[in-house]
FIKOLKE-98236 format. One line per 5 residues: number of its first residue (from 1); for each residue x, y, z of C-alpha. Coordinates in steps of 0.02 Angstrom, whole numbers, plus 50000, padded with zeros to 5 digits. Each point is the difference from the previous one (the first is absolute). Layout:
N
NUM = X,Y,Z  ...
END
This chain:
219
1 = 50000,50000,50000  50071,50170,49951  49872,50127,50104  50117,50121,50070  49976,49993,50167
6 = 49959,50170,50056  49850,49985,49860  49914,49849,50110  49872,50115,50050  49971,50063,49821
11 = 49803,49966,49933  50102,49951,49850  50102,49846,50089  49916,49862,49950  49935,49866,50138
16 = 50008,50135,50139  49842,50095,50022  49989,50144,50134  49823,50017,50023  49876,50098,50128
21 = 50014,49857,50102  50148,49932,50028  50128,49932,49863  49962,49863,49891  50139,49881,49957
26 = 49970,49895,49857  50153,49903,49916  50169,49928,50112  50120,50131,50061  50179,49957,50030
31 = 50069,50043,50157  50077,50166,49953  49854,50041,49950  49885,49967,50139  50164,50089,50106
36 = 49969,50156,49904  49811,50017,50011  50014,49975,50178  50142,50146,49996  49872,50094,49900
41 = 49864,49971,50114  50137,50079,50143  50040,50142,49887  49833,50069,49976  49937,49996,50190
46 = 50162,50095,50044  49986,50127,49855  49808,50030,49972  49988,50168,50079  50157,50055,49907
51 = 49938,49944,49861  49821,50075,50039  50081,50168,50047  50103,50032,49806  49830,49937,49935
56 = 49878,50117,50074  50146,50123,50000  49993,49989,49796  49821,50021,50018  50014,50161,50120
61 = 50130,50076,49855  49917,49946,49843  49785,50005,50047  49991,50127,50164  49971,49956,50167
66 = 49796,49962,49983  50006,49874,49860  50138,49913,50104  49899,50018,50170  49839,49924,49899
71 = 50104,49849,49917  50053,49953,50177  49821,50014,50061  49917,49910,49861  50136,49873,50003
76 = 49963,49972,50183  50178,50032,50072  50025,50013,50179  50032,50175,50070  50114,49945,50096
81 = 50101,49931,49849  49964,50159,49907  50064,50113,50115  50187,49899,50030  50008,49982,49814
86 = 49976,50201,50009  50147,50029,50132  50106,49866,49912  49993,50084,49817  50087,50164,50120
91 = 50141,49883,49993  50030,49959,49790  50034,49830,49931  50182,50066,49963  50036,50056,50180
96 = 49919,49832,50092  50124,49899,49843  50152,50095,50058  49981,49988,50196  49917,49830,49990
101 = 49838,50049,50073  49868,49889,50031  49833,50080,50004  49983,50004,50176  50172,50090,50006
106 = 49923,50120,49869  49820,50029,50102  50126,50030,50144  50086,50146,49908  49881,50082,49919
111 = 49896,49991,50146  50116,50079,50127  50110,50118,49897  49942,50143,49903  50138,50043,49889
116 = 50089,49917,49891  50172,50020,50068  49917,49938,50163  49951,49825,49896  50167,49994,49930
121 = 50090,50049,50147  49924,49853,50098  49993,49882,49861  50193,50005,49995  49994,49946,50188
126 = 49894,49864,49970  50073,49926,49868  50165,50022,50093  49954,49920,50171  49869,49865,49897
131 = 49852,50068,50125  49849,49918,49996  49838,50130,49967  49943,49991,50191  50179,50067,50040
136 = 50017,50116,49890  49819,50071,50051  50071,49987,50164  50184,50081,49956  49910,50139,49898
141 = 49886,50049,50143  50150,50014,50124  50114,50059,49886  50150,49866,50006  50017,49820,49960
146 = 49903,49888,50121  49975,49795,49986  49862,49918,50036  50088,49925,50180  50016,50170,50060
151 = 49828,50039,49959  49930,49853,50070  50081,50003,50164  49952,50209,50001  49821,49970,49981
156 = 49862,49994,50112  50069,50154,50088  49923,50188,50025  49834,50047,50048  49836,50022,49879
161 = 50030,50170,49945  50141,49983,49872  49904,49866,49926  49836,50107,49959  50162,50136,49958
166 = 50063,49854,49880  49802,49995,49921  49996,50168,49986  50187,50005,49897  49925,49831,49899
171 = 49854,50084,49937  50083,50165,49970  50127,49897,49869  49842,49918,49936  49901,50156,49969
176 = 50171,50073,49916  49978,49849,49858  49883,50128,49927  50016,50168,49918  49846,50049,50115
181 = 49858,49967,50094  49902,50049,49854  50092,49820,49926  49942,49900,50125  49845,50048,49978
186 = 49976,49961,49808  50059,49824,50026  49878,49853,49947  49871,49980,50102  50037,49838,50093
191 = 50186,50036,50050  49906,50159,50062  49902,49893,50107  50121,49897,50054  50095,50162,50063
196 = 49844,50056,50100  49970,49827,50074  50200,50015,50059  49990,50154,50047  49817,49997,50107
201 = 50086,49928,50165  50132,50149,50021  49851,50109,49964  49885,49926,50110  50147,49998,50138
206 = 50044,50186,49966  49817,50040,50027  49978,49929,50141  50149,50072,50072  49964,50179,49956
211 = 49804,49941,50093  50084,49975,50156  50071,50195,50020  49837,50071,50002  49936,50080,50152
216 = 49851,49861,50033  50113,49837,49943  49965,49900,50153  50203,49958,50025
END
């Protein structure tokens, strides 16, 4: 058999049929073979929302934001998935080849950093000291180089208030994905909802916090 194998996946290799089900294997594979689809398989869970991210990138470039925004809805992407891919295309295809980014790496710097020389900057680090995206999240919020042992034998210290500080910094980064608020609010229609149904316990908190200041709140 002569199917290159980084073609197995092709609709045009014959006896291997991806389908919306599952994959449908219909004539004998050879070892190497079987070795590379299950590669394959590997390759695409590790590099779907980098892959996802240049796509809907593309999209955002060549057919506006809306048309993009609609596919995604229409297509029945999670928002979740949508929004990474978003953060992830902050970080290009060329930049995640050259550090050796996976797309957690990427989500981590495009998440955290606002400028580019701030990416680049800690890209070089973790490329250099082969972090894993927890530590770098970790080593970008404290500003140096911190494993995972030293993290995990720091935590479970403090009190509650840094933590609600540590919200507060979290959804300020989020909220900075966007150009503005008026953004947010032109997104489709579910991953609006899902936002609200996120966001509806901090609310609820909040106003039930401000309830207890007033003059007749019975603590």
């Amino acid at each position: 058999m002569n199917t290159s194998l980084t073609s197995l996946l092709s609709p045009a290799t014959p006896g291997i049929h991806l389908t919306a089900h599952g994959l449908q294997i219909t004539r004998p594979l050879d070892w190497t073979e079987w070795r590379e689809l299950l590669s394959q398989a590997r390759r695409i869970k590790k590099t779907y929302l980098s892959v996802l991210s240049d796509i809907t990138d593309y999209g955002r470039r060549t057919f506006g934001d809306d048309p993009v925004n609609e596919a995604l809805e229409q297509l029945e992407f999670e928002m979740a998935d949508a929004t990474k891919a978003h953060v992830i295309a902050l970080i290009g295809l060329e930049r995640r080849a050259k550090y050796d980014l996976t797309s957690e790496h990427a989500y981590v710097l495009g998440h955290l950093l606002e400028t580019a020389e701030e990416r680049d900057h800690w890209a070089v680090i973790c490329q250099k000291h082969n972090l894993t995206a927890f530590e770098l999240k970790k080593s970008i919020e404290k500003g140096e180089v911190i494993r995972e042992a030293e993290i995990s034998a720091n935590s479970g210290h403090g009190d509650g208030i840094p933590s609600v500080q540590a919200i507060r910094f979290q959804f300020e980064k989020w909220q900075r994905q966007f150009p503005d608020r008026a953004h947010i609010l032109k997104l489709p229609k579910p991953e609006r909802r899902k936002i609200l149904d996120l966001l509806n316990p901090i609310v609820e908190l909040a106003a039930s916090l401000e309830t207890s200041f007033l003059p007749y709140h019975p603590n």
